[in-house]
C-alpha positions in Angstrom: -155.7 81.6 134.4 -157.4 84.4 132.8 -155.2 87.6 132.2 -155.6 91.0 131.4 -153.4 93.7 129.3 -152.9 96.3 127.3 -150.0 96.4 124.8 -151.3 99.3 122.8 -152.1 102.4 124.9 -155.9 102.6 125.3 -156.8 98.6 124.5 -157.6 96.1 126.9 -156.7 92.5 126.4 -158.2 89.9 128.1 -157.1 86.5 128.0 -157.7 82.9 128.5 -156.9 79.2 126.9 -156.1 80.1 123.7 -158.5 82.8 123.3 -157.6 86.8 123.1 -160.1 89.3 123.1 -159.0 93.2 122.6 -161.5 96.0 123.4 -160.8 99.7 122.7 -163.1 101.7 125.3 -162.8 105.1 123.4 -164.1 103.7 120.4 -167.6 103.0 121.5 -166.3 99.7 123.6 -165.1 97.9 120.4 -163.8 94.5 120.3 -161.2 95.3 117.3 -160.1 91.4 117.3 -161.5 88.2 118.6 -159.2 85.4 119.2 -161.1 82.1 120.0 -159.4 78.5 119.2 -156.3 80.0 118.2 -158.1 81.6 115.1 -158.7 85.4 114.5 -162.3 85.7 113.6 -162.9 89.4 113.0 -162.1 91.4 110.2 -159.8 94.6 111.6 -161.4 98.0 111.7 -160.3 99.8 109.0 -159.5 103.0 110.6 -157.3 103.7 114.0 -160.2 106.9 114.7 -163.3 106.0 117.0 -166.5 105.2 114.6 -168.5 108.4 113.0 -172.6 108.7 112.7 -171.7 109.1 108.9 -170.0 105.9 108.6 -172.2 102.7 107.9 -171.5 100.1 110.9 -170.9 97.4 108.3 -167.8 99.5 106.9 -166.0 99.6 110.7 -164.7 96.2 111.0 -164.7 94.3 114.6 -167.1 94.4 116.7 -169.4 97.0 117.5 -172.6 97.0 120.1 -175.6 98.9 118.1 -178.4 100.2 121.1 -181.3 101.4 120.9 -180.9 101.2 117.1 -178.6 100.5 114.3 -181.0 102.1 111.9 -180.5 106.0 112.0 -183.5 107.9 111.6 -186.4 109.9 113.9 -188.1 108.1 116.9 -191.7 106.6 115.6 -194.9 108.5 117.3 -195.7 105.1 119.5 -192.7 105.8 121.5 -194.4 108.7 123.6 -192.5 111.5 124.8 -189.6 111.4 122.2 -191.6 112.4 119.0 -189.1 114.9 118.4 -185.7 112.8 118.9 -183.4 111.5 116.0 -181.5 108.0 116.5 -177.5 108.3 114.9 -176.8 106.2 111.9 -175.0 102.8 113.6 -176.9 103.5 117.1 -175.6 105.4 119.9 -173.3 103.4 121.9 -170.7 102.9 119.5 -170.5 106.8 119.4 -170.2 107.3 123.5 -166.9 106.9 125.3 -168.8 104.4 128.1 -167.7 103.8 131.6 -165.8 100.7 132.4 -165.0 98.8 135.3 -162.4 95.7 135.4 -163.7 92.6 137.7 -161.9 89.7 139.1 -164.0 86.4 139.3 -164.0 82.8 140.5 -163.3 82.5 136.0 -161.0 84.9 136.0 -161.0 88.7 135.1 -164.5 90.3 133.6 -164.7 94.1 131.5 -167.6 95.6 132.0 -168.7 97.7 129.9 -171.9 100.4 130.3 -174.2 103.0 127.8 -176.4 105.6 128.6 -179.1 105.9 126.0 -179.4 109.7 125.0 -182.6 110.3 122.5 -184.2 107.3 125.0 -183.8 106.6 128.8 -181.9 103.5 129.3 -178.9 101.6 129.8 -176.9 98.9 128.5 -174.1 96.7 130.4 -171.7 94.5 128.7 -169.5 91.9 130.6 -166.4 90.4 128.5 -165.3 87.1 130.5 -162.7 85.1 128.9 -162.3 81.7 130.5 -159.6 79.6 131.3 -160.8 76.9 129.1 -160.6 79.3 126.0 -164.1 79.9 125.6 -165.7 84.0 125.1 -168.9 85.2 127.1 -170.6 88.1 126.8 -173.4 88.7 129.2 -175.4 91.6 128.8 -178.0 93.7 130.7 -180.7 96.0 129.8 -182.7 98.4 131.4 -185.5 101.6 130.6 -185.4 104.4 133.0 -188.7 105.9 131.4 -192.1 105.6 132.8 -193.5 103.5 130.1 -192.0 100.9 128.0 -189.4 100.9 125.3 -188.7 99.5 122.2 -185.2 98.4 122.0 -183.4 97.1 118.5 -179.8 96.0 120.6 -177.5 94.0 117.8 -174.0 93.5 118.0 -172.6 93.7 114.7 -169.6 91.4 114.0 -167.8 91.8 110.7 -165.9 89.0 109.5 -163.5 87.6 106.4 -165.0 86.1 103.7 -163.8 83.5 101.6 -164.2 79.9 99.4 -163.9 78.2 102.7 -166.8 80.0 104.7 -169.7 78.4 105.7 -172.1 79.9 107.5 -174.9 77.6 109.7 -178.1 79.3 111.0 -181.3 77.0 112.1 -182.4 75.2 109.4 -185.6 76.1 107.6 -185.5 79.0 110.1 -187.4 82.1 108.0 -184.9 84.3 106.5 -186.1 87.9 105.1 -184.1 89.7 102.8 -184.3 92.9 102.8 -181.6 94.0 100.4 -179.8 91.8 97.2 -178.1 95.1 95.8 -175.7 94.9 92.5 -174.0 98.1 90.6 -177.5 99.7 90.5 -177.9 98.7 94.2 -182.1 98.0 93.2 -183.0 96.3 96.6 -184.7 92.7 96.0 -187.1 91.5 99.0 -188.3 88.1 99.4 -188.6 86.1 102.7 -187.7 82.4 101.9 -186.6 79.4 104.4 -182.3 79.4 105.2 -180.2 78.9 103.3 -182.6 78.7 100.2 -182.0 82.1 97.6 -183.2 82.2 94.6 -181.4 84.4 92.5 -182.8 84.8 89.0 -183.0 81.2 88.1 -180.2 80.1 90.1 -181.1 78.6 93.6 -178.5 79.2 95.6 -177.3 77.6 99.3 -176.6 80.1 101.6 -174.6 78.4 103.6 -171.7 79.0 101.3 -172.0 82.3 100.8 -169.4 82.9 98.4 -171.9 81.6 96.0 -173.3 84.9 96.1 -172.0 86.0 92.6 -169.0 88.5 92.8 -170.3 92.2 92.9 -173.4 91.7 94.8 -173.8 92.4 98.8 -177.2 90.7 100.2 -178.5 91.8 103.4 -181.5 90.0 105.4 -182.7 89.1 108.7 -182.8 84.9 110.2 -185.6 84.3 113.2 -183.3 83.0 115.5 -185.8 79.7 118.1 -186.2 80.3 121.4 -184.1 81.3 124.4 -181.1 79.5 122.9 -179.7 79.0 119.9 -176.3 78.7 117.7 -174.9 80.3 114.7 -171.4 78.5 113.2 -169.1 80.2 111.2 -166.8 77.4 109.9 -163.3 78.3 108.4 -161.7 74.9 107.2 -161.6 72.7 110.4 -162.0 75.2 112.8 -165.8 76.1 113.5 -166.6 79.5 115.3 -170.1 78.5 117.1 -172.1 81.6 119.0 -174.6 80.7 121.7 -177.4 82.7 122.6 -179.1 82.3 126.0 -180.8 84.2 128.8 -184.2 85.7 127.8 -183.2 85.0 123.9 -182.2 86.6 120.7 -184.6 86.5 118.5 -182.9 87.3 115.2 -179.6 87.5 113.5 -179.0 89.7 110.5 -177.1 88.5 108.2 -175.1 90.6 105.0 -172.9 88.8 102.4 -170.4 91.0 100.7 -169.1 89.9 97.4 -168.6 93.2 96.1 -165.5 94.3 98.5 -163.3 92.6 95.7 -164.1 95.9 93.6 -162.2 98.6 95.3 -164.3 101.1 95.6 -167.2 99.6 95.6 -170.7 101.5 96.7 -172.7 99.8 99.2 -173.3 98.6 102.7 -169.3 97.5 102.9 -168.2 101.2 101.0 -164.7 101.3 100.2 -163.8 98.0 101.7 -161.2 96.2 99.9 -161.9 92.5 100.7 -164.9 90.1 100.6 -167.0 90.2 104.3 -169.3 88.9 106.1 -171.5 90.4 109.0 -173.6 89.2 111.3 -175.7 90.9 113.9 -177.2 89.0 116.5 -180.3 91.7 117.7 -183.2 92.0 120.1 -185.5 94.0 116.7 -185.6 93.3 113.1 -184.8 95.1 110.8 -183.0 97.9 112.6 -184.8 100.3 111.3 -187.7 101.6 114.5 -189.8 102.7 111.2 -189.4 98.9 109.8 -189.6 97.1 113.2 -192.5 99.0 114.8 -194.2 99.2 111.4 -194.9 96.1 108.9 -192.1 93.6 110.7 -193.5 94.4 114.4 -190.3 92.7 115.4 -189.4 94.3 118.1 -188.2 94.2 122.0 -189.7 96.4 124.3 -188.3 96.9 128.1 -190.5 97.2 130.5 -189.7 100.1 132.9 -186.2 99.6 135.8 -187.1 95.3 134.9 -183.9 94.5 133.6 -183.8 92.2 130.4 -180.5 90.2 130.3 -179.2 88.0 127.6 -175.7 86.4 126.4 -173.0 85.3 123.4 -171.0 82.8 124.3 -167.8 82.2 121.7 -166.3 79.1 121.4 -164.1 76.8 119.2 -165.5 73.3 117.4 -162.5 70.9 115.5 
């Protein structure tokens, strides 16, 4: 049986099997931990305050949803009607205090969880079920409440542990763009190459474990993610972390290795973080950038107006 808690005033808890998943509505809808197979997958957030537009999403910890944008900057001309609207650094939802609404189900007890864009006219619905049989899903729902179409770059950014043991499996071959391999100088290096292929210097390195990243570097790119359905694995020792899309697709995943977190202090995408990370961002646009995706990339998912878009994650643990 699915049940639902809150040991720490303002958290929700919902649980199921062996799984745990805690949500902190007044900090955007956060999941601050993720308990699937008995494991804790996410990396804590690092701060007990809700998420600021000056803080990089990559330095929060947990997870965070990321809508219209995670990419701060100005609206692009195409998107008519907002020429004069700025987008906050990390997006807007993880900035709102959104409505929720506890369901019971056939599976057990669902969170849903619902945005209101601000600089753009739309909505975005999350719905946390935790299953009897252990296993996460989060199904998600879109709509624009414009006149025309818009471009939407949803990702949900999950921030994990890194270390010797991780390995990290994406479709293989699948085209992976990076858009950032940043070192003390943080010069960005872009190349698009097929995953987990890197060539670094004259070292080819496999992806896949990314703690082969040398120490002191943080590499950020983007993976094109096949058709309505497809799976990323995280593997920790025996215990393998696999995320399903499904529903209308997910076309990309970003991806960012931190090996720099063992410097305290470091300067980057991970700023002040004091351990090794890894992040991955399962999105609807890439990069997250409107100015990127709308320009060169033209990677982008545009919602056609009140025709909802709906799409899923499903969690769940492989021995």
């Amino acid at each position: 049986m699915t049940v639902v808690r809150a040991e720490v005033p303002g958290t929700i808890v919902l649980e199921g099997g062996d799984a745990r998943v805690t949500v902190v509505p007044a900090h955007g809808g956060r999941v601050s931990a993720l308990r699937v197979g008995g494991r804790e997958w996410l990396m804590p957030p690092r701060s007990a305050t809700a998420p600021s537009a000056e803080e990089s999403v990559l330095a929060g910890g947990g997870w965070d949803e990321c809508a219209p944008a995670a990419g701060g900057g100005p609206l692009p001309e195409v998107v008519k009607g907002q020429r004069s609207r700025t987008i906050a650094r990390g997006g807007e939802t993880r900035l709102q205090r959104p409505s929720i609404d506890l369901q019971t189900t056939i599976e057990g007890h669902a969170l849903r969880t619902q945005w209101q864009g601000d600089a753009l006219p739309w909505t975005l619905t999350r719905t946390l079920l935790v299953r009897r049989d252990g296993v996460v899903e989060a199904s998600y729902e879109a709509v624009s409440l414009a006149k025309q179409r818009l471009p939407f770059l949803w990702s949900a950014h999950l921030l994990l542990p890194l270390s010797k043991q991780t390995r990290l499996r994406l479709p293989d071959a699948s085209r992976f763009r990076v858009t950032g391999a940043e070192v003390g100088d943080r010069v960005p290096i872009e190349v698009t190459t097929p995953w987990p292929r890197y060539e670094l210097g004259k070292q080819v390195l496999d992806l896949s474990a990314p703690w082969m990243l040398p120490k002191g570097r943080v590499l950020q790119g983007w993976a094109d993610l096949t058709g309505g359905q497809a799976t990323v694995q995280i593997q920790e020792g025996e215990l393998t972390l696999a995320i399903t899309t499904d529903g209308e697709g997910v076309p990309f995943c970003g991806v960012a290795v931190d090996r720099g977190g063992l410097r305290h202090g470091a300067r980057g995408a991970f700023a002040r973080r004091a351990a090794p990370a890894l992040a991955l961002a399962p999105s609807l646009g890439a990069p997250d950038r409107y100015a990127d995706a709308l320009g060169e990339w033209q990677s982008v998912t545009w919602l056609a107006p009140n025709e909802p878009r709906r799409w899923s994650l499903t969690f769940r643990a492989l021995r």
